[in-house]
C-alpha positions in Angstrom: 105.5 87.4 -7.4 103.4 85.0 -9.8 106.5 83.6 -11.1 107.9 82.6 -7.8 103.8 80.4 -7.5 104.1 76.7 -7.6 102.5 75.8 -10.6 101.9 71.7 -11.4 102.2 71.7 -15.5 103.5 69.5 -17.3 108.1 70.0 -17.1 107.2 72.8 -14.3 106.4 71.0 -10.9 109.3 70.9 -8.6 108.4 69.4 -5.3 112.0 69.5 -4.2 112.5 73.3 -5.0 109.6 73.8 -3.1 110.3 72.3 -0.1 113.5 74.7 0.1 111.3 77.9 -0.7 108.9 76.8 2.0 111.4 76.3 4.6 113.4 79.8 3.6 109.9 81.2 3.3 108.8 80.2 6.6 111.7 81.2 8.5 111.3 84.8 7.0 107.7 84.9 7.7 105.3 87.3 7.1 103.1 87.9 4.3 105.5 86.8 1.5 105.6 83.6 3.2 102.1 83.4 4.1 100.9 84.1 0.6 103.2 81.7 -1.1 102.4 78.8 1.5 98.2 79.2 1.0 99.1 79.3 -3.0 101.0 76.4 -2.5 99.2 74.2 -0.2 96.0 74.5 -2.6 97.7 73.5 -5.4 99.4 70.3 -4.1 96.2 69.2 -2.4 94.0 69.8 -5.5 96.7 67.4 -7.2 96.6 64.5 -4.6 94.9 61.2 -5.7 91.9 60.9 -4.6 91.1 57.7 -5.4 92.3 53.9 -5.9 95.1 51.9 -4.4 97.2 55.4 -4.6 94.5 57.7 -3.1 96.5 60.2 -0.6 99.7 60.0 -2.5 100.6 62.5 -5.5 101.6 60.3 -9.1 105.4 61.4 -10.0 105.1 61.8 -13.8 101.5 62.8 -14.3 102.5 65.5 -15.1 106.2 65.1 -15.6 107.7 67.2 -13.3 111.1 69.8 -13.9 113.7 67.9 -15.4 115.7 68.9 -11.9 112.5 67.2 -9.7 113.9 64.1 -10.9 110.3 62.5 -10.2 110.4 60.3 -13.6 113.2 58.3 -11.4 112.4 58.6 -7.6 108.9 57.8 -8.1 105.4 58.1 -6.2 107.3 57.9 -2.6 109.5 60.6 -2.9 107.0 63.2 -4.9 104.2 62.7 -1.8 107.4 62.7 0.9 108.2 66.3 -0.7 104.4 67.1 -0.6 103.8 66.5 2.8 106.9 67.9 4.0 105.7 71.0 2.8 102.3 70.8 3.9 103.4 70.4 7.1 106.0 73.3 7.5 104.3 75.5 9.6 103.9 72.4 12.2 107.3 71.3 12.3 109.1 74.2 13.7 109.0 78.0 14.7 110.2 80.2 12.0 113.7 81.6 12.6 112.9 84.9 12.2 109.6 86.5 13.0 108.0 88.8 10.9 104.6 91.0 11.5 
C-alpha cells in the first residue's frame, strides 16, 4: 500500500524502520517486496548529497527524521549506514523464502 511507501518529509523518514521492512520484505519476496524496494531505492538516492565535502552521504536532520529514527542524535554516519544497508539488500543475501 501507499502508506507502507518510504516517504523523506520532514518528522516521517525512518531509515531504521526501513531497513527492517526491507529485510522482512526481501525474505518474502515477490511483488510486494519488489515494489516497495524500487519505491524505496528512488527515494533515498534522489535524497543523497550530491555535492561538497558530504557528497555520497545522506544529512540526518534535513529533514528531521521520525522522532523514533533518532537521526537528530546519531548523526550523518548512521542515517547513510541505514541507507546503504538497504540499497544493498538484494546483494547481501538470498531471500528466505522465494516467491514467484
Amino acid at each position: 500500500s501507499d502508506e507502507a511507501r518510504p516517504d523523506w518529509d520532514n518528522g516521517r523518514r525512518n531509515v531504521y524502520a526501513w531497513y527492517y521492512q526491507a529485510e522482512a520484505l526481501h525474505n518474502m519476496g515477490g511483488s510486494e517486496w519488489r515494489d516497495w524496494f524500487a519505491a524505496t531505492q528512488a527515494v533515498i538516492v534522489r535524497k543523497q548529497q550530491t555535492a561538497g565535502k558530504e557528497a555520497g552521504s545522506w544529512h540526518p536532520t534535513r529533514p528531521a527524521g521520525s522522532k523514533h529514527e533518532f537521526s537528530g542524535v546519531v548523526g550523518r554516519l548512521y542515517v547513510t549506514t541505514f541507507c546503504l544497508l538497504i540499497l544493498e539488500t538484494p546483494f547481501r543475501h538470498a531471500p528466505l523464502y522465494k516467491r514467484p
